[in-house]
N, C-alpha and C positions, 0 to 999 in steps of 0.2 A: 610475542605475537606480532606480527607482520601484517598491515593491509598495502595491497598494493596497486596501483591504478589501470588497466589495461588499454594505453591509449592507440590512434589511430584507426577506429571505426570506422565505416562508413554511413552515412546515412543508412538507415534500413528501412529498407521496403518489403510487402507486406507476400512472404514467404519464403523471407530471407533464413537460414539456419543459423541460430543462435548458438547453439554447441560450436558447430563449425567457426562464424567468425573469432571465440576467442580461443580455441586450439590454433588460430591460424595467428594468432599475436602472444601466445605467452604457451609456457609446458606447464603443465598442471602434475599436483603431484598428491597421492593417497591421504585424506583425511584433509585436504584442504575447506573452507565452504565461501564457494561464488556465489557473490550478491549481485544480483542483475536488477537494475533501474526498472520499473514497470513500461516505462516508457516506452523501450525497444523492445518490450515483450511484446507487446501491443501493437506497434509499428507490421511487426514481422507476424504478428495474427490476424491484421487488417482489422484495426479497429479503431481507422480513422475512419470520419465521418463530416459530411457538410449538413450546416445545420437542416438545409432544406428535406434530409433525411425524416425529420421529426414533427410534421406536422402536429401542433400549436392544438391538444383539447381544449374544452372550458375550464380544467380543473389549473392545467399550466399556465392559460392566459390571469384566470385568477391568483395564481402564486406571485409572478410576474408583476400585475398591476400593483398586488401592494406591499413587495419588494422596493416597485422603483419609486412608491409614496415612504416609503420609511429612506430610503437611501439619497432622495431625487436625484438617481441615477436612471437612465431607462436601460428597461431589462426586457431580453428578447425571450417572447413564450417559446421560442423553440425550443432552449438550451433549459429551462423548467422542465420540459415534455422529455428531454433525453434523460434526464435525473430520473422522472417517475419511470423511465421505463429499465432503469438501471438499478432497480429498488426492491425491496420486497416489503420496505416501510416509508413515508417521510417521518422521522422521528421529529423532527420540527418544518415548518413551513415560513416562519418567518422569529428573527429577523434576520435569519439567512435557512440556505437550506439544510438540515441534517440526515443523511439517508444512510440507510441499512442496506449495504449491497446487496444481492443476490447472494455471493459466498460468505456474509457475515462481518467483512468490517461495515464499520460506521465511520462515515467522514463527512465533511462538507460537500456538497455538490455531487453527491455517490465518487468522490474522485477523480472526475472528471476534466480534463485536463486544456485549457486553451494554449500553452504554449507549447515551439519545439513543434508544432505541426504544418511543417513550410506547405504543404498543399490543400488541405481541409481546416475545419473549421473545428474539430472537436478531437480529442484522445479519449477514447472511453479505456477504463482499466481491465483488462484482461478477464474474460467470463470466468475463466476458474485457474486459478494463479497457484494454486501446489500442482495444478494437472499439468500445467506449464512449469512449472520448475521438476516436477518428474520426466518430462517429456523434455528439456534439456537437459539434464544429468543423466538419461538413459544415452543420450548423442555425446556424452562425455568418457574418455579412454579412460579418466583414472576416477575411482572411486569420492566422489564428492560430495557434500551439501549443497546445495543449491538454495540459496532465498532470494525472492522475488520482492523488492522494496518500490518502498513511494513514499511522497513525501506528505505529514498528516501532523495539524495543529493537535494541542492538546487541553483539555476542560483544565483550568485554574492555572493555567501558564501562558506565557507572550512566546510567542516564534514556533517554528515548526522543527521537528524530525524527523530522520529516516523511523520508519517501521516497517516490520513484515506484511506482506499481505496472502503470501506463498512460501510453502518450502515443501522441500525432501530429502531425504536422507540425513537429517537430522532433527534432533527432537525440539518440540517448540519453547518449553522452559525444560527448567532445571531444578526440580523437587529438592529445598533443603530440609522437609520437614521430616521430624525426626532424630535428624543431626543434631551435635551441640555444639556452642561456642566454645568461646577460650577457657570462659571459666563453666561448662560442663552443664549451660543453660539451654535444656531442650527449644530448639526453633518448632515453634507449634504453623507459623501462617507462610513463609517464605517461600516463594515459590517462583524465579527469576525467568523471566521471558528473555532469554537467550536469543532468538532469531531476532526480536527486537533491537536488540545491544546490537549485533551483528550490522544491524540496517542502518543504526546511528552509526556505526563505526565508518560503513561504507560511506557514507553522507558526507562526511566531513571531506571524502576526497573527490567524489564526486560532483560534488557542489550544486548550486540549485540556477544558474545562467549557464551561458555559454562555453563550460568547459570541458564540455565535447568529453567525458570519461564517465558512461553509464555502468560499466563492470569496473568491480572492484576482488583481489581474493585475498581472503583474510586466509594467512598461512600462521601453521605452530599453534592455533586454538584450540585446548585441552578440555574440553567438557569433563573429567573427571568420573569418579566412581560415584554416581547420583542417578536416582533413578531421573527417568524424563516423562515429560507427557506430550501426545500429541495437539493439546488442546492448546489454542490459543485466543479464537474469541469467544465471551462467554455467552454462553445461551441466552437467549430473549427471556427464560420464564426466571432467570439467575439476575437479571442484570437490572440491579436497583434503580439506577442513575436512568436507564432508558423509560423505565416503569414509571419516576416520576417527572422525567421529560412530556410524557404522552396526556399529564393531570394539568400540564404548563402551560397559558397561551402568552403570546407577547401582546401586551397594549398599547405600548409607545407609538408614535406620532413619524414624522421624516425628522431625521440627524443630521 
């Protein structure tokens, strides 16, 4: 397997074709899967924004106020008010923000993004990120995967990774349940998020500063004979970890 970087972009502005700029930098070829940065997704759907967009409710100025008492850092209710509006939960409120996007991931700050936006003040992530990686892959000549990545800490680990937040044309894990190992031991729980890997993979060449390489195409990746699922985040009434996030308050003081 091959990832490879497709460099020379140009800044993208907001209806720019994303199909089009990377057929215009690399030949793509059947059963590859392009990973595209969220970031230019975004760019080229116009979904930068200045803060003054977001008028500051009481619920944001109160997120804010005691954000900037636990951090004493000060924190603009605007950029609070964009979260809730980028949400369909705050799964926590302090001591940072954790939201449930509108399409189902969960990340800090709904993912929302401050840098890399040389003219506004904000990156909001993409409204619906497999519509958009359908919607370039239908602008693509050769048969592809397309995943839509960004970059998202993880519960009981230091540093961040690529993860999916979109795809199509190929499946989101990779069911081994059923299978057996070497020594003929049924895998009863296994179940490999595949676009995940994909988005780590690209990460590593994409990098998270200044190195200008948002697409990435992983060439020679063999999904095998396994059934797949479309599913990749799990439902609210599924998801233990969020259920007893919502029983959690933070008490602590400024750090």
């Amino acid at each position: 397997m091959n990832a490879i970087g497709i460099e020379g972009l140009p800044e993208v502005r907001p209806g720019d074709d994303v199909a089009a700029l990377i057929e215009e930098r690399t030949t793509l070829r059947d059963d590859d899967v392009v990973c595209v940065a969220s970031t230019i997704v975004s760019k080229a759907e116009d979904r930068a924004f200045d803060l003054s967009a977001f008028p500051a409710s009481e619920r944001a100025r109160s997120i804010a106020d005691r954000l900037e008492a636990i951090s004493g850092e000060e924190k603009d209710p605007r950029f609070a008010q964009a979260v809730i509006e980028e949400s369909d939960e705050l799964v926590l409120e302090a001591p940072f923000i954790l939201a449930a996007t509108t399409f189902g991931h969960v990340a800090p700050n709904a993912g929302i993004d401050r840098s890399n936006v040389p003219d506004d003040d904000l990156l909001l992530l993409p409204e619906a990120p497999s519509a958009s990686a359908a919607r370039i892959r239908s602008n693509l000549d050769a048969d592809v995967g397309v995943v839509v990545t960004d970059t998202c800490g993880r519960c009981f680990r230091h540093g961040q990774t690529g993860v999916a937040i979109g795809y199509d044309g190929i499946s989101a894990t990779r069911d081994w349940r059923g299978e057996t190992d070497r020594d003929g031991h049924e895998l009863e729980v296994t179940n490999e998020s595949i676009v995940d890997e994909l988005a780590g993979t690209a990460n590593l060449i994409t990098g998270e500063g200044d190195d200008g390489i948002p697409i990435v195409v992983v060439r020679d990746f063999e999904f095998g004979a396994h059934d797949g699922s479309e599913n990749l985040f799990r439902d609210v009434d599924d998801d233990l970890v969020r259920d007893a996030l919502r029983d959690w308050s933070f008490e602590g003081g400024s750090t």
